[in-house]
N, C-alpha and C positions, 0 to 999 in steps of 0.2 A: 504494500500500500504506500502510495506518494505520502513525503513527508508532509502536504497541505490539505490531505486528505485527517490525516490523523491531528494535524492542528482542527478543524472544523469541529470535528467530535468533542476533543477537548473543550474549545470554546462553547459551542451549545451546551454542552454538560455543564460548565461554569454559569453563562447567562441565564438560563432555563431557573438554575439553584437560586440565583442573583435575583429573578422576577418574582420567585416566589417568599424569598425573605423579603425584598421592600414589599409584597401585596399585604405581608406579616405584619410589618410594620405598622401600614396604613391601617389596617382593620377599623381599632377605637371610631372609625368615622361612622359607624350606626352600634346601634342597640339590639341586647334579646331581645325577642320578642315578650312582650306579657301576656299573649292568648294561648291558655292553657286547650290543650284539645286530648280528648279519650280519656284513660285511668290517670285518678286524681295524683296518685303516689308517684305513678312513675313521672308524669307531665312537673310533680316538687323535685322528685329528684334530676328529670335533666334541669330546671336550675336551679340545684342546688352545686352541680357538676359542672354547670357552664363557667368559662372565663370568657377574659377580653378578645374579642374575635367572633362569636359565636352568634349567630344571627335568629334563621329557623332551623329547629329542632325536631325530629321523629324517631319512636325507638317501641321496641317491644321486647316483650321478656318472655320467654319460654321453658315450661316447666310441666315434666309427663302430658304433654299433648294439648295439654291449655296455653293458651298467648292473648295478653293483655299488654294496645298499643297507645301509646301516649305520647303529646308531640306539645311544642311550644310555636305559635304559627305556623305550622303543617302536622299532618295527620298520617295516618297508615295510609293511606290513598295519593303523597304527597309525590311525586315523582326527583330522583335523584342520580346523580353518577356515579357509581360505586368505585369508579376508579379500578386500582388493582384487586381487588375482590375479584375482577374477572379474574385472574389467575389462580385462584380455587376451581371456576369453574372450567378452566384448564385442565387441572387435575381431577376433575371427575370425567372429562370425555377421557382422558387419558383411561382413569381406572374401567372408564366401562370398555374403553376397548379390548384392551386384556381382559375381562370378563368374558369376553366374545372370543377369545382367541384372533383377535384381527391383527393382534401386536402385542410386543412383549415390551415393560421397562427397557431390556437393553435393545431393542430394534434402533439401528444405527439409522442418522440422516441417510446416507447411500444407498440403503436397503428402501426407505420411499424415494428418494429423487434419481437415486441411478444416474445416468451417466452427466447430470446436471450436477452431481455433486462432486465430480471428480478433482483431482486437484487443491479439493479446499483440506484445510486443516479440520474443516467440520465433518467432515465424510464420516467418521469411526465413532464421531460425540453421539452419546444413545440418549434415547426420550428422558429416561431417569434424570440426565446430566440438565439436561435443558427446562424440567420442571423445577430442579432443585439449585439452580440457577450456580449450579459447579460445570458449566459447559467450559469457562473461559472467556463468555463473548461477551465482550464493554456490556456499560447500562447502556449507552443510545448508538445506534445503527449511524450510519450515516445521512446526513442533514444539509439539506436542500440552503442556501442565505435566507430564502422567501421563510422558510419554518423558522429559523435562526428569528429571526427577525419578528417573526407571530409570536413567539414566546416573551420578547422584550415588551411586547404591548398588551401582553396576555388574552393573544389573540389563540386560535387553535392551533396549534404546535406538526399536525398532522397530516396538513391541507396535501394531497398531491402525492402522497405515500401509497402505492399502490402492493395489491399480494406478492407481484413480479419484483418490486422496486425493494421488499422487505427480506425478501427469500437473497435477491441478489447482495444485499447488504450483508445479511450473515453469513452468507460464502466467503463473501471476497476479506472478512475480517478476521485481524489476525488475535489469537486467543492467548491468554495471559493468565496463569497460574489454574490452569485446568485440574481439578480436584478439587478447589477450597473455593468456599464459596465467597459469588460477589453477585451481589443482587441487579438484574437484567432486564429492565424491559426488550428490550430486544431479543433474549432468547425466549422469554415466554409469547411476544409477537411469532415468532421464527418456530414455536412452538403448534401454539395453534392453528398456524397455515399448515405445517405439517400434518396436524391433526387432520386437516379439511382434506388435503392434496388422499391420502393415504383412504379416506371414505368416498372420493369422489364426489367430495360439495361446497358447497362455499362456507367460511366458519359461521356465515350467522345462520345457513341452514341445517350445519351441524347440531349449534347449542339449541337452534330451534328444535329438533327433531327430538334429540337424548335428552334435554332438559327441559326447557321451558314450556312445551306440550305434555310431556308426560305428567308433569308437576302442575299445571296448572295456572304457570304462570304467566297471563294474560298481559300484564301491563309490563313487561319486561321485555327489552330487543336489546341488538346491539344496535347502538349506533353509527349506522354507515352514512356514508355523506350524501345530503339530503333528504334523513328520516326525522330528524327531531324538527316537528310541526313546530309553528310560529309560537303559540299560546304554552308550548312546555316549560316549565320552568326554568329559570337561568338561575347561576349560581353567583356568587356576589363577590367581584374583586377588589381590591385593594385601595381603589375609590370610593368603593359602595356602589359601582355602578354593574351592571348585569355584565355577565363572562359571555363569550363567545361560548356555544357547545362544544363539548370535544367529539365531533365527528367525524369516525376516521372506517378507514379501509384496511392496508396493509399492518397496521398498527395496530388494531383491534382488540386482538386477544391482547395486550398486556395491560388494558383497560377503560374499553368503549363500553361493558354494558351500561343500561341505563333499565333501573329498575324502583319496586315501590318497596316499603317495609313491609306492606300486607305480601306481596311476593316473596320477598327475602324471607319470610314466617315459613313460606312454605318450605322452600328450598333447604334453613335452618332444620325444620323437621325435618328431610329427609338423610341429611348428614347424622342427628342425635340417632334415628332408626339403625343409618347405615353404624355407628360405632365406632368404625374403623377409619382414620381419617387420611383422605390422599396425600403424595408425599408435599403437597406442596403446603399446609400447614405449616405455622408458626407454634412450637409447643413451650407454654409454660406453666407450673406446678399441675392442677388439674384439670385444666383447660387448655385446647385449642386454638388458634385464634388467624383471623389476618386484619389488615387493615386497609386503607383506600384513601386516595388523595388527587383531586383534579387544581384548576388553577383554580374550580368556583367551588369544589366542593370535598365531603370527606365524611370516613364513614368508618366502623370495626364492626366485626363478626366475631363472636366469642363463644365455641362450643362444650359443653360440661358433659364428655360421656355418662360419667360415674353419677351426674346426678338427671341426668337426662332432659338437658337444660340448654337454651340456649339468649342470649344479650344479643343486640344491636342496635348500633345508632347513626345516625347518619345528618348531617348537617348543610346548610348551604352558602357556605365560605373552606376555605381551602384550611382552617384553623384546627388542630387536631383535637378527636373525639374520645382521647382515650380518657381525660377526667370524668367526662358525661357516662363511659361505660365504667370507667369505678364507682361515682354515685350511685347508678346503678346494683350493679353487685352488692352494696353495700344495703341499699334499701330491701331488694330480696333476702339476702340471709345475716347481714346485718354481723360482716365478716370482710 
């Protein structure tokens, strides 16, 4: 790779960090909301959980099959970006395909791309490596000036990124301490085209097909570019003023869905049934977890095998939600 190729990467990776610490910054320029909506307790505890940053609010608790959802100006029906929480649901087309016998964790990139893969350093990296973001491959692919430049305005970062444009990025990159993990949007991008490439469909027909129909989950897509209608909600930057959607293509899977908390309920339930959690979890003491971050919005998933339990919350500023899921926790078991 040209040495101005691997300056670019750098730079977006720095600017990208750089847009969203000043959006950090700015936040204080609005308020919580004070419109409590659904259960009283949970709607005290996100604020009791909320800080400075923190706009509207929606969250539900789940516990042996019942789910009770409470929000502060938005509701379970509130629509949001879940950000990298798509990459859970990476890991579950992953684990269902193995289930199928269609692929195995170590099924190598060259074993689906074949003679497209040749030559790369990625040929041999197997699906394991790329869920569990020990493949090697940087966090951002390579970047367009026009996306460079989206990012500084906190516009969509993703414009123009196509499956071709995404696939050919992780080939041609060169990998850097393969074994140890360094967290990836690009190999979970590079992940889920595979996933698609390998069923013969496109990813949002994939997660449609094994996820979101099976489960029921109606108000949930990914967002490909020109699906999020005018009236869907926007999420709130660093002026206070409405984010661009993050609507993308090639990019996708490492975090276009765009879904509701009443969906996430559902989905939630089927991970607490399933027990066994895909590799792409976060594990700490008795819970599971991941979390999610757009430039407008943010969000966690927090699963409790052992009590068969599950937290989330999700918000409409890029402002992190894990104090709102300690409130949380704290008002259920009070721990």
């Amino acid at each position: 790779m040209e040495l101005r190729n691997i300056n670019k990467i750098a730079l977006a990776s720095a600017l990208i960090a750089v847009t969203v610490g000043v959006g950090l910054a700015r936040l204080p320029a609005f308020r919580l909301s004070t419109n409590p909506t659904g259960d009283a307790r949970i709607s005290e505890a996100l604020r009791a959980g909320a800080r400075t940053g923190h706009h509207h609010l929606a969250a539900f608790v789940l516990v042996d099959g019942d789910v009770c959802f409470g929000g502060l100006g938005a509701d379970e029906t509130s629509e949001f970006e879940i950000g990298s929480i798509t990459k859970v649901f990476n890991g579950e087309l992953l684990d269902q395909a193995v289930e199928r016998d269609e692929l195995t964790y170590n099924t190598t990139v060259a074993e689906i791309l074949g003679e497209r893969a040749e030559g790369s350093m990625l040929a041999d990296v197997t699906l394991l490596e790329l869920a569990t973001h020990t493949s090697g491959l940087p966090r951002l692919g390579k970047q367009k000036p026009r996306n460079i430049l989206a990012a500084l305005i906190g516009r969509n970062p993703d414009v123009g990124q196509t499956r071709d444009f995404v696939i050919d990025s992780a080939l041609s990159a060169r990998l850097k301490d393969r074994g140890k993990e360094n967290y990836s949007n690009l190999g979970h991008a590079f992940l889920g085209q595979l996933l698609a490439e390998s069923a013969g469909v496109s990813y949002a027909e994939l997660i449609q097909r094994d996820i979101f129909t099976p489960l029921g989950m109606t108000d949930s897509y990914v967002a490909l570019p020109g699906t999020v209608g005018p009236d869907a909600p926007r999420g709130v930057g660093g002026f206070g003023l409405p984010v661009q959607p993050w609507e993308s293509d090639g990019p996708a899977p490492a975090g276009a869905i765009r879904s509701t908390p009443r969906d996430m309920a559902k989905f939630a339930q089927a991970i607490v049934d399933k027990q066994t959690p895909n590799p792409v979890w976060a594990h700490d003491d008795d819970y599971f977890w991941h979390n999610g971050a757009t430039f407008g919005f943010a969000d966690e998933l927090r699963i409790y095998p052992e009590r068969r339990a599950a937290i989330y919350a999700a918000g409409d500023t890029c402002t992190e939600i894990n104090t709102v899921i300690e409130a949380l926790q704290q008002s259920v078991w009070h721990e």
